[in-house]
N, C-alpha and C positions, 0 to 999 in steps of 0.2 A: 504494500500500500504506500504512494505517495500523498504527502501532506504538502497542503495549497494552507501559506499562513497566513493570505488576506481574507480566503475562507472560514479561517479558525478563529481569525480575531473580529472579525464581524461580532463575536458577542463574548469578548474581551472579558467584559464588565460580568456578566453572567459567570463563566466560566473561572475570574481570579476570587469569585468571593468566598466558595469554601474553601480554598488553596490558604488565602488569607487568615480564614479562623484557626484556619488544621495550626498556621504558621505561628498564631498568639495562642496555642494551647501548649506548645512546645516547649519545658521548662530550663532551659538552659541559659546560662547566664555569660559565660564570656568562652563558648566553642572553639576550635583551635579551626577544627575542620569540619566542612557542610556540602554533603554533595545532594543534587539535586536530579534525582534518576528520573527521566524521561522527560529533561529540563524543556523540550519544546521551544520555541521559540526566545524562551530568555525570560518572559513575563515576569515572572518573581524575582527573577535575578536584582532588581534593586531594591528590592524588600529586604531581601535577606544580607543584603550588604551593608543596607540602611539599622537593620537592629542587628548587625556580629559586625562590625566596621572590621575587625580582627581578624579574623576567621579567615580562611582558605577556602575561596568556594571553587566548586567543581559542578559542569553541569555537563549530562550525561544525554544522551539521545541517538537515534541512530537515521535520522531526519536529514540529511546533509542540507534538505533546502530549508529548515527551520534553523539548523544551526547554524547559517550563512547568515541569517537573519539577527540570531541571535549575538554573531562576533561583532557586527557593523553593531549593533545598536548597545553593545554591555562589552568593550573591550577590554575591562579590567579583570574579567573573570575569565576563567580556564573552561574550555568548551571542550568534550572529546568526542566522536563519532563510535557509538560499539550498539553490541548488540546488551540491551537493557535486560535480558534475558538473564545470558550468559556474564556478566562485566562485572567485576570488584576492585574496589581501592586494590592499590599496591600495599597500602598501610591502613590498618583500621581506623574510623571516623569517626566524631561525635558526635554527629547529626549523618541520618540519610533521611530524607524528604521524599517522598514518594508521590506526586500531585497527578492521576486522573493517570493513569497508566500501566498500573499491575490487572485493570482487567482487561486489556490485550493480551495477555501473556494464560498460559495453562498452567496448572499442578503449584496450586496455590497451596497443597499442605506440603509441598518441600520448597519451592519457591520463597514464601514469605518468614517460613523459621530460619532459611539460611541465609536470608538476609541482615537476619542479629549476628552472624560473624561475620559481618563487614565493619561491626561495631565495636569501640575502646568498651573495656570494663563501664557499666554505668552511662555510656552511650546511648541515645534513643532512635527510635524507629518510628518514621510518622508517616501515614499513608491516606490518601485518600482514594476512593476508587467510585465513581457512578453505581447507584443498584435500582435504575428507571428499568430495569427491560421490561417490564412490566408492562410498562404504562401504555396509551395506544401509540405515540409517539416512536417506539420501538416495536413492538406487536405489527404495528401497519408495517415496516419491516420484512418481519416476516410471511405476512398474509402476499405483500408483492413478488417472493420469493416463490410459495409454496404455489403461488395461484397463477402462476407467468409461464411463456412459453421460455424461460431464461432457468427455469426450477435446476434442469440434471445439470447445470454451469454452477449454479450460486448455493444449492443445500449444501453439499458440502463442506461448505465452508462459515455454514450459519452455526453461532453459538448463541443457543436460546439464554442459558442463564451462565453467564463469565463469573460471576459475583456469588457466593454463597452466603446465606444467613449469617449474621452478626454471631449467633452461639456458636456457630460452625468454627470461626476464628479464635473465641475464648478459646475453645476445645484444645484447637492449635499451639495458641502462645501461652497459656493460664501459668504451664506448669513450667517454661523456662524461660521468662520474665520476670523479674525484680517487680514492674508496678506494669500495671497494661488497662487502658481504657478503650474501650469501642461503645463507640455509637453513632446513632443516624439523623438528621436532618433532612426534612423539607424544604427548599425553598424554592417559593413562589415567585419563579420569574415573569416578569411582565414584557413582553415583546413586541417590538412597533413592525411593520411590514404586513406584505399581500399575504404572504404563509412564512409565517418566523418560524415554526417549528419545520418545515421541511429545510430550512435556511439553516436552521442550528444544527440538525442531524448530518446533512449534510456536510460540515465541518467536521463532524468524527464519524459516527458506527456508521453513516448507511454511505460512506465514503470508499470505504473496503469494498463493497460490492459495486459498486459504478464503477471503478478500478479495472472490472473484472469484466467489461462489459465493452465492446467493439460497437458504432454508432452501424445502425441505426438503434440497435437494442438499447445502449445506455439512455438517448433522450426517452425512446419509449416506456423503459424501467422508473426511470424518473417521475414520470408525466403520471406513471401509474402510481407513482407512493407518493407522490404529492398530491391527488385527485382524494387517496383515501383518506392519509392524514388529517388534511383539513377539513375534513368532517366533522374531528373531534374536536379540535380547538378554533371556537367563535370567538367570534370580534368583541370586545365590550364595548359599552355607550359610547365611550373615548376613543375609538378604533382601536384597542390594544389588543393585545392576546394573553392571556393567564396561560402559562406553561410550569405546573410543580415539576419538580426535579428532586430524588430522591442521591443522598452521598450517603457512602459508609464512611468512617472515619478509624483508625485503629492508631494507637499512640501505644509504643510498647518500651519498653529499657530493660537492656540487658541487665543483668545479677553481676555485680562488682566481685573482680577476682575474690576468691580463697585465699 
């Protein structure tokens, strides 16, 4: 999948603000080192340099045309290109930040426990991850998927649910964690345009499958989950759109050496 960043940032503001809480629930006080796994275009990048002025930041992504983005506009920070999968400090950190990107990735009960030995003694793990699939916003989705002449191209590569229940992940971290917080958040984005929600998904999940799609099929795939979606999210009085959006959040810290 390629990432279009004037796509993604079409709704900037949407998209930085639970990055932003996950980043003031974060209890660390003067970080040596802060990498930022699947840093994207750089957005936080002055967040995080504005409260660790100190700190080493690192941001990690495997976007080359988000990170081209990301060097021009935040040149004081260290950008690397790898696979967010696979990729570890050379030295353990005291902050990994994790914002809207561990649910692209599979095998989240070894994926996310062995992301705390990326971490110093007493280092923390902050992540946040979308858990909308639910909603019709993602459902129309896969209804365009399963109901298209485009099906035996794009099922295979459809993942109904990336995200698992909130206990699912206690289950995970409970027992080798020091302090570990998860929880969930609504919020109720308000969006201006003709179809804002096909405009936001568009910018991530339903990107992967038009990717995958040779024209004339892609504008027709389109036309087709744009036609449904907006069925379910009306205009209000004000011409706006109410679009809830569901985050998981997990905040975990390693157990300080023995």
């Amino acid at each position: 999948m390629s990432w279009d960043p004037a796509q993604y940032l079409k709704f900037a503001g949407e998209r930085l603000r639970p990055a932003v809480d996950l980043l003031a629930r974060v209890p660390l006080v003067s970080p040596a080192s802060v990498v930022d796994l699947g840093c994207g275009a750089g957005n936080l990048t002055p967040l995080i340099q504005q409260r660790w002025p100190q700190a080493r930041h690192t941001g990690v992504d495997s976007s080359p045309t988000m990170l081209a983005k990301a060097r021009i506009d935040y040149p004081a920070a260290d950008f690397i290109e790898a696979d967010v999968a696979t990729w570890r400090p050379g030295q353990p950190v005291d902050l990994l930040y994790s914002n809207a990107t561990l649910h692209w990735l599979d095998s989240h009960d070894t994926l996310i426990p062995g992301l705390l030995d990326c971490l110093k003694p007493g280092g923390w793990l902050a992540i946040q991850m979308p858990r909308n699939f639910g909603a019709p916003s993602h459902q129309c989705i896969i209804d365009t998927i399963e109901l298209g002449p485009w099906r035996s191209k794009l099922e295979p590569h459809l993942r109904r649910r990336p995200v698992a229940e909130p206990a699912a992940y206690w289950r995970m971290l409970s027992g080798i964690t020091a302090s570990l917080e998860i929880w969930e958040t609504d919020y109720l984005q308000v969006l201006s345009g003709a179809n804002p929600v096909a405009e936001y998904t568009k910018g991530t999940w339903l990107k992967q499958f038009l990717d995958r799609l040779e024209e004339p099929e892609r504008s027709a795939f389109e036309a087709d989950y744009r036609q449904r979606v907006v069925t379910h999210y009306g205009k209000e009085a004000d011409g706006r759109t109410l679009f809830p959006f569901r985050r998981l959040f997990i905040l975990a810290q390693k157990p300080q050496a023995v």
